[in-house]
N, C-alpha and C positions, 0 to 999 in steps of 0.2 A: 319693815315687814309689810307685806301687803293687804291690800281685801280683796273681800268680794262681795258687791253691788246688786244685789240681789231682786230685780223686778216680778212684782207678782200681784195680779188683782181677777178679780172675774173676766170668764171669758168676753171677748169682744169690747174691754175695757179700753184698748188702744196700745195694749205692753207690746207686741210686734211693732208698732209704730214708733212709738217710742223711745224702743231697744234701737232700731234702726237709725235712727235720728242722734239718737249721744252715742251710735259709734261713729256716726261721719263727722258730731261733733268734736268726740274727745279721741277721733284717731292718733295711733300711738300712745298713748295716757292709758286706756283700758284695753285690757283684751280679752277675748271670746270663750267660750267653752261649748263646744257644743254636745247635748245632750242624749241620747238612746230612743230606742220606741219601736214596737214592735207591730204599729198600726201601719197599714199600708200609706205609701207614698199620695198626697194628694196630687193633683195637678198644681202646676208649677213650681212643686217644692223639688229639690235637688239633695241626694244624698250629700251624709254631710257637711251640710249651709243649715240649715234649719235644723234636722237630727241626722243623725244613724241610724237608718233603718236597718233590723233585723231581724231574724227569726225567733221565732220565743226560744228555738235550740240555743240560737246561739245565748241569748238570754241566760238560758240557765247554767251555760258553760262559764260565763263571767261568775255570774253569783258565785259556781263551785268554786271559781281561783279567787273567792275572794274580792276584788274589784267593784265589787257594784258599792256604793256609796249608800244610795236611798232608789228606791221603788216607789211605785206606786200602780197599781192596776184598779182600771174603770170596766166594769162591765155593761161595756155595750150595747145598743142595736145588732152591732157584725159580732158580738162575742169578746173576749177579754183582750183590751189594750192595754204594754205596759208601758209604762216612761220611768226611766231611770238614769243616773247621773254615777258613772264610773272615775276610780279613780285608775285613769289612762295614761298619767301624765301629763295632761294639756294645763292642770292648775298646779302652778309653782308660785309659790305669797312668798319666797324668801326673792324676787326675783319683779314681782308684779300684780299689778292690782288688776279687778277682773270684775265683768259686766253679764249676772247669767240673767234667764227669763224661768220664771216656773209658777209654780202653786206654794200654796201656805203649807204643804205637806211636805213636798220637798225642799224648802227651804229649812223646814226644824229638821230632815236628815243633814241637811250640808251644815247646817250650824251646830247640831251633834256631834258631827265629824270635825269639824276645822275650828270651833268655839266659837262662840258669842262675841268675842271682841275681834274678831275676822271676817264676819258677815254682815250686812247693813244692810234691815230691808228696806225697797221703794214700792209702798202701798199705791196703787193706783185705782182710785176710784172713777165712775163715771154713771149718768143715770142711765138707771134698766131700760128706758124707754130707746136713749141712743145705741144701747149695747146691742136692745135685741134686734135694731132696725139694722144695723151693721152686721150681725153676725148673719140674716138673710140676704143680703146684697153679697155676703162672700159666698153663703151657699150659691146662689144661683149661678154664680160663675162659674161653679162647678160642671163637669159631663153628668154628672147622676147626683144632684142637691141631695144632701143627708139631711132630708129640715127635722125628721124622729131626733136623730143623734143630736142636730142644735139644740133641738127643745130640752132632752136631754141634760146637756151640758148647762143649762142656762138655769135650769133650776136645780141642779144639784149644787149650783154653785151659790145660793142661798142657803144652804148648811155647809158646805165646807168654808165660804168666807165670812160667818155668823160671827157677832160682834163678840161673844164668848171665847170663841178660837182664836182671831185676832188679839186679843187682851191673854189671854194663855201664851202666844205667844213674843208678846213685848212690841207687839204692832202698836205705838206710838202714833207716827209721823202717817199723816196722808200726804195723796198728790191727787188734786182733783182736774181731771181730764177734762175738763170744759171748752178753753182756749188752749191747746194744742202747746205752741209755741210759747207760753208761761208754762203752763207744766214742765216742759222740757228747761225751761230758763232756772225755775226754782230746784229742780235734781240736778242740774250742772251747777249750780250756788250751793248746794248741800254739799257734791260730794269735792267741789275744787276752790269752795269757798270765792 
């Protein structure tokens, strides 16, 4: 039976990095799911590869057939963004093990859903000082930098990753972001031994 590998830490922690990195590592061995969102497309994101974007209609047409797994909405700078993780068919455990990306929120809907002995989280830590210096060198990439929404995110994310919530829920194990290439050595030694 299979799992699911679950990366999740504060924003600008390096979990896209990461994520990207053990799948060119453990190509074949894991595979992908990708997730929902009803915030518009950034630049260089590709429906799809990163999420599904869609309308909050279409949103709410999932939830009514049932499918949506777990939600979550942020209320924005631009107004409410949702992300949510459907059950579409893309996660089959009798079949294969699986690498998603999210938050501590979404992770206790998928472990809700699919149980605790199915999900493994990969806590990623890293200092606030590298986070927030990262998370503005990707705004300004941007056509129109959202630095409200970063600031935003950066500190909301001081209560939703509070060491209370993490211990609620069975967050154990870290992965300290520091050297790059160890962090990644230590999550491919956890989940392939």
């Amino acid at each position: 039976m299979g799992k699911i590998y679950y990366i999740m830490g504060k924003s600008s922690s390096g979990k896209d990095t990461i994520y990207k990195k053990l799948m060119e590592r453990m190509r074949g061995k894991l595979k992908t799911v990708t997730g929902y969102t009803t915030r518009p497309m950034r630049e260089g994101e590709t429906d799809g590869v990163e999420y599904f974007f869609v309308t909050r209609e279409k949103y709410r047409e999932m939830k009514s057939q049932g499918i949506v797994i777990e939600s979550r909405d942020y209320n924005t700078v631009y107004g409410v963004w949702t992300y949510f993780t459907a059950d579409d068919g893309q996660i089959e455990l009798e079949k294969s093990d699986y690498l998603l990306i999210g938050t501590l929120e979404s992770y206790k809907g998928l472990r809700d859903y699919y149980g605790k002995e199915k999900i493994i989280p990969l806590y990623i830590e890293a200092d606030d000082g590298d986070r927030l210096l990262r998370a503005i060198k990707r705004e300004k990439k941007q056509e129109a930098p959202g630095y409200e929404e970063m600031c935003r995110r950066f500190l909301a994310d001081q209560q939703d990753f509070c060491e209370e919530r993490l211990t609620e829920c069975g967050i154990v194990r870290r992965y300290k972001n520091i050297d790059l290439e160890k962090c990644i050595e230590e999550i491919c030694s956890d989940i392939y031994g």
